[in-house]
N, C-alpha and C positions, 0 to 999 in steps of 0.2 A: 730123612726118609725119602724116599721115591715116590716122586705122586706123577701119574701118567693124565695127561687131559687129552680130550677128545675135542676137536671141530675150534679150533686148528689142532692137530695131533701131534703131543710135543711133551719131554719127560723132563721135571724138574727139582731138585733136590730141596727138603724143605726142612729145617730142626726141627726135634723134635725133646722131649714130649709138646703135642699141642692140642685141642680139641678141634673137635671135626670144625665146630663154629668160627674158631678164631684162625683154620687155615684157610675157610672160604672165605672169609674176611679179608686176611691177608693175596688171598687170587679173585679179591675182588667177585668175586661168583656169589647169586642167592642161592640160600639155602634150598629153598623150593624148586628150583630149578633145573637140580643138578645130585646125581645118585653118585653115594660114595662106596668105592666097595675094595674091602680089603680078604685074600683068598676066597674071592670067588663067592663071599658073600655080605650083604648090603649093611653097611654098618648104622647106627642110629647115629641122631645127631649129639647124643653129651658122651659120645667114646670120646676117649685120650689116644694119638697114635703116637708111637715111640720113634725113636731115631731106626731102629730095622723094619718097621713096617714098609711095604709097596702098596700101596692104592691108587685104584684107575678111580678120578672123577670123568662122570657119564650125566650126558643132557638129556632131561627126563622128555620123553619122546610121547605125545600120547597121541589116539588116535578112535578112531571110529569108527563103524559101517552107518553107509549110507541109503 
């Protein structure tokens, strides 16, 4: 599968099937940390992705007024 990361911004080819937990495992990324989304929408964390899936991991951004 294609998995696209952000910050540094860079595409990398990953087997598949695997669950969302054991590919951020294997990119070393926390779970919490980090939105996985596959067409454009946010997938949970006990999905299985396949060898044709694309998914962008995205660093969850939060913020506030002050």
């Amino acid at each position: 599968m294609k998995v696209q990361l952000r910050n540094p911004t860079r595409t990398l080819e990953v087997a598949g099937p695997v669950s969302i937990v054991k590919l951020l495992q294997q990119l070393e990324l926390n779970r919490e940390s980090v939105l996985v989304i596959r067409g454009g929408t946010l997938v949970p964390g006990d999905a299985i992705l396949d060898d044709a899936d694309e998914v962008e991991v995205r660093p969850v951004i939060s913020g506030g007024s002050t």
